[in-house]
PyMOL Python script that loads the backbone (N, CA, C, O; Angstrom):
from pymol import cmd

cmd.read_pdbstr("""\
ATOM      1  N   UNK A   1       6.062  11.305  24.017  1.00  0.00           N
ATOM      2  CA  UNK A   1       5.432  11.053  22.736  1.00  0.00           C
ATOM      3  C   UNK A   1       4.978   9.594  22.702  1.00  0.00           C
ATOM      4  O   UNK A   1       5.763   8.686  22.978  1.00  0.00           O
ATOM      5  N   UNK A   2       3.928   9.413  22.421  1.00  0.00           N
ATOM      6  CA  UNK A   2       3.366   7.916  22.232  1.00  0.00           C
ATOM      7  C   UNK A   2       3.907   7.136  20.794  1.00  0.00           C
ATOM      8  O   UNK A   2       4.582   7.656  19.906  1.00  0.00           O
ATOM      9  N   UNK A   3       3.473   5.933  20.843  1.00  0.00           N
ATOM     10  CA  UNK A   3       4.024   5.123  19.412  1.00  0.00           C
ATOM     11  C   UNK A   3       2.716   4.908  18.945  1.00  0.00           C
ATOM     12  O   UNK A   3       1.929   4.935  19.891  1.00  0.00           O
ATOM     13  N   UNK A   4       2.037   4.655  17.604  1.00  0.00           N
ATOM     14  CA  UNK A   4       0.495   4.106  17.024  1.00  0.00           C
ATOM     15  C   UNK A   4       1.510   3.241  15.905  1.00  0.00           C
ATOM     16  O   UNK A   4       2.658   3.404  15.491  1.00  0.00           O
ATOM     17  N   UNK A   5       0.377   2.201  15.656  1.00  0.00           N
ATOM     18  CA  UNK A   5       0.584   1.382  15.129  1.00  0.00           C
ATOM     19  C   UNK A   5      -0.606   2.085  13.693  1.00  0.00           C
ATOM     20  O   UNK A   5      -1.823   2.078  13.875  1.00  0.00           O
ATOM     21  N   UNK A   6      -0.270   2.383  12.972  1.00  0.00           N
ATOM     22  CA  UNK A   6      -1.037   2.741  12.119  1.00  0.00           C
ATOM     23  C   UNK A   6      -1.396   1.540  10.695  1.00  0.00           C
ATOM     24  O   UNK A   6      -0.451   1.091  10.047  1.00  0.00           O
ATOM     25  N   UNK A   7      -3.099   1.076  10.315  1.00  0.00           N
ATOM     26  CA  UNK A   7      -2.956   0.040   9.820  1.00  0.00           C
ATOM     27  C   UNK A   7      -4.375   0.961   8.344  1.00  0.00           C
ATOM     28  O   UNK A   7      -5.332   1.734   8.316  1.00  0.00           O
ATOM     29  N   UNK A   8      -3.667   0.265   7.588  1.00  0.00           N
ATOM     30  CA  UNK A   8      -4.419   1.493   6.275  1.00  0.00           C
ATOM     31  C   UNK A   8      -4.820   0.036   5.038  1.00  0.00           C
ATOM     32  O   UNK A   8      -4.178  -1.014   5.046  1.00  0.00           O
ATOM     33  N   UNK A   9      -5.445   0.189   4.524  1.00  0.00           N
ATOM     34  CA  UNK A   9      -5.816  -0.433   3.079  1.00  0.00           C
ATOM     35  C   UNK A   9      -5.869   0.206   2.004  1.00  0.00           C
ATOM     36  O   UNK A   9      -6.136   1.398   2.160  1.00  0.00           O
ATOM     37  N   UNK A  10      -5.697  -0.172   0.836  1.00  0.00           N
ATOM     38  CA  UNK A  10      -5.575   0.130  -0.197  1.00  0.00           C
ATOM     39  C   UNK A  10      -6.590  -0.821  -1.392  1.00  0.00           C
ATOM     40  O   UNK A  10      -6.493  -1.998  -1.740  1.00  0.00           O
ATOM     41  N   UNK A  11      -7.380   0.064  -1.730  1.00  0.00           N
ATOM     42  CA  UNK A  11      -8.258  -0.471  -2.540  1.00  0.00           C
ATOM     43  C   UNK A  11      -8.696  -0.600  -4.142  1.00  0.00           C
ATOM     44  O   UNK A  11      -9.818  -0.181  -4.427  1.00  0.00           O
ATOM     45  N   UNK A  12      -8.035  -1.048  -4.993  1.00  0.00           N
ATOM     46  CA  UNK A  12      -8.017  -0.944  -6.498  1.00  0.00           C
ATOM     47  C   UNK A  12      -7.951  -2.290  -6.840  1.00  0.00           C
ATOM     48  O   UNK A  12      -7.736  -3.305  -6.178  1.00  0.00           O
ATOM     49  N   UNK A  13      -8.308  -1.974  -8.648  1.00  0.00           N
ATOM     50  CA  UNK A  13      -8.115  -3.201  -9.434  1.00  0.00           C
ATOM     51  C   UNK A  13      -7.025  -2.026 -10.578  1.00  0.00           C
ATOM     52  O   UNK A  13      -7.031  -0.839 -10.906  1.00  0.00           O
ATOM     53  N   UNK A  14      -6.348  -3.034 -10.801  1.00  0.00           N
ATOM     54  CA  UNK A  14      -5.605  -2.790 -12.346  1.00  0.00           C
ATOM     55  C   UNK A  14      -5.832  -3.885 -13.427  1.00  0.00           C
ATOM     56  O   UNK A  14      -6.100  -5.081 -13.310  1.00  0.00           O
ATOM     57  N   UNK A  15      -5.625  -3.039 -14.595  1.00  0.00           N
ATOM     58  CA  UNK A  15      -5.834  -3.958 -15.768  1.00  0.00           C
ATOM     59  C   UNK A  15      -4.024  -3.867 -16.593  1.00  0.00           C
ATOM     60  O   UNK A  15      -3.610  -2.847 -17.144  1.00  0.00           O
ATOM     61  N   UNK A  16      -3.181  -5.230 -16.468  1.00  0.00           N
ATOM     62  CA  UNK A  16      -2.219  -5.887 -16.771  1.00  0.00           C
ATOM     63  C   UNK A  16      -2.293  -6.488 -17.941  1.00  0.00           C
ATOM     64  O   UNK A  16      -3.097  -7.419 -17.997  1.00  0.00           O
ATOM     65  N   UNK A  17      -1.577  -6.185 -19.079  1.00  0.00           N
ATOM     66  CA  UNK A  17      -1.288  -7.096 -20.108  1.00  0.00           C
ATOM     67  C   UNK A  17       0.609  -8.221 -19.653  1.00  0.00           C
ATOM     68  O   UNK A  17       1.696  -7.644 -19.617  1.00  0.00           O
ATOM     69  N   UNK A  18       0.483  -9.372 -19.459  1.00  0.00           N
ATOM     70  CA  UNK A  18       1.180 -10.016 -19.023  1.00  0.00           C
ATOM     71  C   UNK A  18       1.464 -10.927 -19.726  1.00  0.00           C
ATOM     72  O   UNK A  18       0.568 -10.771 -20.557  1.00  0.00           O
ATOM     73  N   UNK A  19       2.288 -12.216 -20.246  1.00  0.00           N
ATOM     74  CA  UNK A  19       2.236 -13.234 -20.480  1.00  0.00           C
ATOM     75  C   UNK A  19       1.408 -14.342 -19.507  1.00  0.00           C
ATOM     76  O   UNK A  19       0.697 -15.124 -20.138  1.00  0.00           O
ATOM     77  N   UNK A  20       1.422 -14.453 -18.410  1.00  0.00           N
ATOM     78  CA  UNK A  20       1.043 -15.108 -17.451  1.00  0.00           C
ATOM     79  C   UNK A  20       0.782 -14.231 -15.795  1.00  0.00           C
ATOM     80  O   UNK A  20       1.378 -13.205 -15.466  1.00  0.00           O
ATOM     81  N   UNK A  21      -0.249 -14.964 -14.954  1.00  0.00           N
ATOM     82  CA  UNK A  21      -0.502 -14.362 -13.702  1.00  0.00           C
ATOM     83  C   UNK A  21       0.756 -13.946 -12.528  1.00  0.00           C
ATOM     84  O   UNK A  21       0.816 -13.084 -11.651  1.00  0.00           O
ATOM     85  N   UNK A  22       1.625 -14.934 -12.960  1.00  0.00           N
ATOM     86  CA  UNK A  22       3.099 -14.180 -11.451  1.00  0.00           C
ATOM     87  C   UNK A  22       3.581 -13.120 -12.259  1.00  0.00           C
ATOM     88  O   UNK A  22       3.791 -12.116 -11.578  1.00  0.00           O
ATOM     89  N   UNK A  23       3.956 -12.906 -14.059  1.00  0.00           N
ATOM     90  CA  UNK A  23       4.108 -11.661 -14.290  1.00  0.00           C
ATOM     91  C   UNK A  23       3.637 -10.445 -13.928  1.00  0.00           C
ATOM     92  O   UNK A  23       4.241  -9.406 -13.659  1.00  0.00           O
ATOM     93  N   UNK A  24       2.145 -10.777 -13.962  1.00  0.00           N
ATOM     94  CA  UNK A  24       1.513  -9.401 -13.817  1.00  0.00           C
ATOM     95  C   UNK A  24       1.375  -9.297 -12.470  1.00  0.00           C
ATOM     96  O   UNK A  24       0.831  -8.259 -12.092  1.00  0.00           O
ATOM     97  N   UNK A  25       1.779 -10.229 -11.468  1.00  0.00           N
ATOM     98  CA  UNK A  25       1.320  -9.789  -9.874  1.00  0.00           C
ATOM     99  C   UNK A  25       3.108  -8.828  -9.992  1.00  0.00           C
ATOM    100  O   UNK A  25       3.122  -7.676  -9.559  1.00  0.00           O
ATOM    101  N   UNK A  26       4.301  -9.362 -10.518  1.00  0.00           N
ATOM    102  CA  UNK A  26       4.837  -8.490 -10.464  1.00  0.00           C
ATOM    103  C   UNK A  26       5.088  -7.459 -10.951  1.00  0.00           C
ATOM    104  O   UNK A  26       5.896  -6.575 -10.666  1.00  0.00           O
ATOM    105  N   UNK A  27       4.293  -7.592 -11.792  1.00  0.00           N
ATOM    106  CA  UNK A  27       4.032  -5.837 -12.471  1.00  0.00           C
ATOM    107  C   UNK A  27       3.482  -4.920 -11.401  1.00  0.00           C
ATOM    108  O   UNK A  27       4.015  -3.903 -10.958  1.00  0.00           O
ATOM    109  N   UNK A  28       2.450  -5.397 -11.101  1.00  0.00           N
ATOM    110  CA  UNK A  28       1.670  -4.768 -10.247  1.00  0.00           C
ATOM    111  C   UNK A  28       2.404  -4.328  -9.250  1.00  0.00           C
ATOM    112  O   UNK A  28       2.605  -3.118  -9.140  1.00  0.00           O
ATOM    113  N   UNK A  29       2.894  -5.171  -8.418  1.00  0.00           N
ATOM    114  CA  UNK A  29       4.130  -4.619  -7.335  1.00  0.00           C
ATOM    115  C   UNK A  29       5.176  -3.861  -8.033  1.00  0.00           C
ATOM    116  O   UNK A  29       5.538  -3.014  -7.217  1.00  0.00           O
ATOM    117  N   UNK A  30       5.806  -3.731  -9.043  1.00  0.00           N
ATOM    118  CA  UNK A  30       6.660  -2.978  -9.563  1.00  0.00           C
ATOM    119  C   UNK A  30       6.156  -1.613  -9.464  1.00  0.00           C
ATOM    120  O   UNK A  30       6.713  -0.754  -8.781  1.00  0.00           O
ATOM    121  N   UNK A  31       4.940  -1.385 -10.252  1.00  0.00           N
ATOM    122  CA  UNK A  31       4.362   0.048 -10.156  1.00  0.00           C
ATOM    123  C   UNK A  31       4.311   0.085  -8.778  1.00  0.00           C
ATOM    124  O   UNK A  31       5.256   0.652  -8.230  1.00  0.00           O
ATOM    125  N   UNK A  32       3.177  -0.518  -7.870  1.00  0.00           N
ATOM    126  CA  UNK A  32       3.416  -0.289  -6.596  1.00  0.00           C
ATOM    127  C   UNK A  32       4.184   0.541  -6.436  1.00  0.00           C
ATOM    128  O   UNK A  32       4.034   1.757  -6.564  1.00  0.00           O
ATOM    129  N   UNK A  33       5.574  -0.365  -5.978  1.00  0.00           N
ATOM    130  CA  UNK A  33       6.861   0.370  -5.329  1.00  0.00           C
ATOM    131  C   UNK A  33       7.047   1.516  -5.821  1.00  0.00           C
ATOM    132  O   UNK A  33       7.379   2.437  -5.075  1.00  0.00           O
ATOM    133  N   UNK A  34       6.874   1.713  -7.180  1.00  0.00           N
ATOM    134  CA  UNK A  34       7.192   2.873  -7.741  1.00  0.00           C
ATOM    135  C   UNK A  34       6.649   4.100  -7.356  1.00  0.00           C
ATOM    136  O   UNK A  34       7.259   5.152  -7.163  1.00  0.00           O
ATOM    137  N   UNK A  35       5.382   3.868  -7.254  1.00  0.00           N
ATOM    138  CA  UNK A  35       4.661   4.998  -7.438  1.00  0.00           C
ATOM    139  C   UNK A  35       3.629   5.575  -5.836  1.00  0.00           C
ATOM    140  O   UNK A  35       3.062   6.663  -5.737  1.00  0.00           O
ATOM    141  N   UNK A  36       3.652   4.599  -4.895  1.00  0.00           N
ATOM    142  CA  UNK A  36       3.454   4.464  -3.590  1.00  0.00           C
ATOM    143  C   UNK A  36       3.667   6.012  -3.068  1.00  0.00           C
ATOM    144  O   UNK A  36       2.759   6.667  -2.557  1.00  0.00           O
ATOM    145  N   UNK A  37       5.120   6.534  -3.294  1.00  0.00           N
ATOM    146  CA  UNK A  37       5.418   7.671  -2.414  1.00  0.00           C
ATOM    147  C   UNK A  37       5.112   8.930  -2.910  1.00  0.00           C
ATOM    148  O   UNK A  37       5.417   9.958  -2.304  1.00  0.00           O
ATOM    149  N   UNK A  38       4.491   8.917  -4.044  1.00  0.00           N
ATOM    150  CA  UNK A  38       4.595  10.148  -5.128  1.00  0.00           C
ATOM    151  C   UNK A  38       2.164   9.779  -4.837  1.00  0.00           C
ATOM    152  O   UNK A  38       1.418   9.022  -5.457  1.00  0.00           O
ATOM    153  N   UNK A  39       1.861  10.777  -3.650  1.00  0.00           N
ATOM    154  CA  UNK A  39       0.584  10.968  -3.442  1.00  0.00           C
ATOM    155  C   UNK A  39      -0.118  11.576  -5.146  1.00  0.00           C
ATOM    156  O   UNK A  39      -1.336  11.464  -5.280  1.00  0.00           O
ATOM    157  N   UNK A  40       0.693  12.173  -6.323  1.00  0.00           N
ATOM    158  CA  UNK A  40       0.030  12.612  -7.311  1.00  0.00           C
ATOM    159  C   UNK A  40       0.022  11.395  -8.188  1.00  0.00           C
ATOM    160  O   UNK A  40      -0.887  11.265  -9.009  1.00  0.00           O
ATOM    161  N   UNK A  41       0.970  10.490  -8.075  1.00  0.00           N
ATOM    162  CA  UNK A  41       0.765   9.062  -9.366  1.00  0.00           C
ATOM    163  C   UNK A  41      -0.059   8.109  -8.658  1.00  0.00           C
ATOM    164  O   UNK A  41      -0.936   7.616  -9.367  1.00  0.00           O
ATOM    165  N   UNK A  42      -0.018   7.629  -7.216  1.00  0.00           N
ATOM    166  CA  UNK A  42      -0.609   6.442  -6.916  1.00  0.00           C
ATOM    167  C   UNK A  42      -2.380   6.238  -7.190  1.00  0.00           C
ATOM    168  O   UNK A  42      -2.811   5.085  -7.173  1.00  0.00           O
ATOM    169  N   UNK A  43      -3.124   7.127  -7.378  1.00  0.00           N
ATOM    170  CA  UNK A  43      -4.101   6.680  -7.376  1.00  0.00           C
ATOM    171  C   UNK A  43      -4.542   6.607  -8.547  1.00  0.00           C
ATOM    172  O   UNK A  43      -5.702   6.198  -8.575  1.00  0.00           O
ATOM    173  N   UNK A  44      -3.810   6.983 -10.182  1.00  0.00           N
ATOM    174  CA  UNK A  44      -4.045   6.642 -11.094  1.00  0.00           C
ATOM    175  C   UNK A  44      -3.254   5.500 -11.861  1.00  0.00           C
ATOM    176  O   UNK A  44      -3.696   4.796 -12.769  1.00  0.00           O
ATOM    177  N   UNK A  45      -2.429   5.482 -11.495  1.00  0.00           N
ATOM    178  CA  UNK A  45      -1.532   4.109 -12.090  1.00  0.00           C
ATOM    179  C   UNK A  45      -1.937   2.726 -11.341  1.00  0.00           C
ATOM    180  O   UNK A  45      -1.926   1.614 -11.869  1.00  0.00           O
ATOM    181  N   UNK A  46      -2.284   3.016 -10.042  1.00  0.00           N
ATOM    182  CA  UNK A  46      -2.334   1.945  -9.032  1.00  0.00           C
ATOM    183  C   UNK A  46      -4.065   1.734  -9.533  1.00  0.00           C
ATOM    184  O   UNK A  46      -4.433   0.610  -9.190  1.00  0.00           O
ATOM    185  N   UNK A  47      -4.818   2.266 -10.012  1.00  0.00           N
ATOM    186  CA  UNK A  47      -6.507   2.175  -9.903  1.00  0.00           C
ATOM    187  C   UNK A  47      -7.071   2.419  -8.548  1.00  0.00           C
ATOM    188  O   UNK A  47      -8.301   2.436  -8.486  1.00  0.00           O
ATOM    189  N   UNK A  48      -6.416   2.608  -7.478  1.00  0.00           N
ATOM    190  CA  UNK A  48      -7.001   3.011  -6.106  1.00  0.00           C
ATOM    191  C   UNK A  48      -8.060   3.703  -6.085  1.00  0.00           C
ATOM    192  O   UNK A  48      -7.970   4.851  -6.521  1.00  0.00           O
ATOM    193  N   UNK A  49      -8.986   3.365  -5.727  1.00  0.00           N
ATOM    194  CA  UNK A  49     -10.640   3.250  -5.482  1.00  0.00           C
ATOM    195  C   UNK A  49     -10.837   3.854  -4.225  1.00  0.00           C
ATOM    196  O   UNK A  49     -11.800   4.586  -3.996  1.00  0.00           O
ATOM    197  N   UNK A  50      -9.365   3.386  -2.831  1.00  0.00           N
ATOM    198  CA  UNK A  50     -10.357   3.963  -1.778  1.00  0.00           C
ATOM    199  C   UNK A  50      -8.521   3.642  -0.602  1.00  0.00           C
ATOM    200  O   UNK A  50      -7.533   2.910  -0.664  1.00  0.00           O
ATOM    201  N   UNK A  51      -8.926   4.466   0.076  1.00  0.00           N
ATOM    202  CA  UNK A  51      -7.883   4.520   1.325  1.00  0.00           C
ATOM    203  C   UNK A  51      -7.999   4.665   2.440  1.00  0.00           C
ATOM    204  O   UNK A  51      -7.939   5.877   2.649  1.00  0.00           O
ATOM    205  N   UNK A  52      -8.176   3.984   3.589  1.00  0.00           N
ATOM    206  CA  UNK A  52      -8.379   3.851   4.380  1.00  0.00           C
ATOM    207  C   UNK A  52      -7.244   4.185   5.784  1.00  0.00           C
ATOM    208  O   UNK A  52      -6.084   4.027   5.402  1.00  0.00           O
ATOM    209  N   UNK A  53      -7.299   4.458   6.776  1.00  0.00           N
ATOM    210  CA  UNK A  53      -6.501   4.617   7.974  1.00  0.00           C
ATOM    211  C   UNK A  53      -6.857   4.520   9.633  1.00  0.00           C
ATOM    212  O   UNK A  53      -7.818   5.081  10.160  1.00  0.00           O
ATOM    213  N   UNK A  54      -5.846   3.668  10.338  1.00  0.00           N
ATOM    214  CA  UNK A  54      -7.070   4.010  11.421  1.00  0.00           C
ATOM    215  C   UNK A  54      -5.606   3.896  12.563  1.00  0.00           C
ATOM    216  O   UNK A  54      -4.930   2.874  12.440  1.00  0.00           O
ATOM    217  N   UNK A  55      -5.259   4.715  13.401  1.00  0.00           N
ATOM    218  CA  UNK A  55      -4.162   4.222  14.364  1.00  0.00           C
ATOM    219  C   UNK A  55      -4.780   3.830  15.747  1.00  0.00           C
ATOM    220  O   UNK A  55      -5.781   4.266  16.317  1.00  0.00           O
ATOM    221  N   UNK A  56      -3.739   2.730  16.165  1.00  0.00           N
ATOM    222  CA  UNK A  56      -4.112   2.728  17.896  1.00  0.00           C
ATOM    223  C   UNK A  56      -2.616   3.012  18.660  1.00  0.00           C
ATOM    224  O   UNK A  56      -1.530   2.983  18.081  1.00  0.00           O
ATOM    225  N   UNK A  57      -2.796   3.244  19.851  1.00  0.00           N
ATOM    226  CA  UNK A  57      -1.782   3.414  20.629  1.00  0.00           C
ATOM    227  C   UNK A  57      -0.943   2.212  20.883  1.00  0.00           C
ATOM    228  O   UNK A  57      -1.652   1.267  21.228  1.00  0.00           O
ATOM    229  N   UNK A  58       0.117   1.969  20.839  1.00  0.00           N
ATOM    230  CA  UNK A  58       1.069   0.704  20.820  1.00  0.00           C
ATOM    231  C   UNK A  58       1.742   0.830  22.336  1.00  0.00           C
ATOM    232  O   UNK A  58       2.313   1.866  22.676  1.00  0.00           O
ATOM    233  N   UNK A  59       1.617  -0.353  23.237  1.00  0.00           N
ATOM    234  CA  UNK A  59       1.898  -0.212  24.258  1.00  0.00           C
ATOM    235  C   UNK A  59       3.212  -0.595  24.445  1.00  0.00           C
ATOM    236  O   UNK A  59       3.138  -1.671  25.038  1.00  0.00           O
ATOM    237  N   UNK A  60       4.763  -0.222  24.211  1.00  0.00           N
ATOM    238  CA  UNK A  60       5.658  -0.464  24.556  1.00  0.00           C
ATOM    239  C   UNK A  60       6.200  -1.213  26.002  1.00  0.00           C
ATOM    240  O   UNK A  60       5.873  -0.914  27.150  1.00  0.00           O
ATOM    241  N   UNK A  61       7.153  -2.303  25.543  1.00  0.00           N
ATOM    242  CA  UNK A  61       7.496  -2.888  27.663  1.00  0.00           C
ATOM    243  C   UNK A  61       8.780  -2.078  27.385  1.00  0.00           C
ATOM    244  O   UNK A  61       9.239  -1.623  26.337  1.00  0.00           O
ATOM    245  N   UNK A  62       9.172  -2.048  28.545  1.00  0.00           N
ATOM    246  CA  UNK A  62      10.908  -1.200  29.180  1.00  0.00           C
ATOM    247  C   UNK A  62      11.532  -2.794  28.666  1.00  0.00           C
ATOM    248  O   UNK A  62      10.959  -3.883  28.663  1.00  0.00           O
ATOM    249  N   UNK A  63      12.633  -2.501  28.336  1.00  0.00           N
ATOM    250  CA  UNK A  63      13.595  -3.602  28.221  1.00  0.00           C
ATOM    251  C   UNK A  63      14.349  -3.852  29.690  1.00  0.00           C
ATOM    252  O   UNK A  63      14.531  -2.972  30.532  1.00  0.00           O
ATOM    253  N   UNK A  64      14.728  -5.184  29.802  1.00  0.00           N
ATOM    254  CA  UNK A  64      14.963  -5.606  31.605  1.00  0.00           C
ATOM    255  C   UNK A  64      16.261  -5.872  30.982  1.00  0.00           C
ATOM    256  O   UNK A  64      17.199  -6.286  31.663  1.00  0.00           O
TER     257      UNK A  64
END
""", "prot")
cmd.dss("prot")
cmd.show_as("cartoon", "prot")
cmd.util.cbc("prot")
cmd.orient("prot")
């Protein structure tokens, strides 16, 4: 079995009511985390616009 390094983007804006900008970046990551694994919430809570994926083969060394 081979290893891929699989490298993906994620593309949205959200709109945050915050006191200030590090609040709402952690808002933003809060939902994130939250809602990341659940494929039916992330693309409406997150605003995700677009998803991307692309793998390559990862060349492993033998350990000496």
């Amino acid at each position: 079995m081979q290893t891929y390094l699989v490298k993906w983007i994620l593309n949205g804006e959200m709109i945050i009511e915050a006191t200030d900008a590090q609040t709402a970046e952690r808002i933003a990551q809060e939902r994130l985390v939250a809602t990341i694994t659940d494929t039916n919430r992330w693309p409406e809570e997150l605003g995700a616009q677009g998803l991307q994926g692309a793998a390559s083969e990862v060349e492993l060394q033998a350990a000496e």
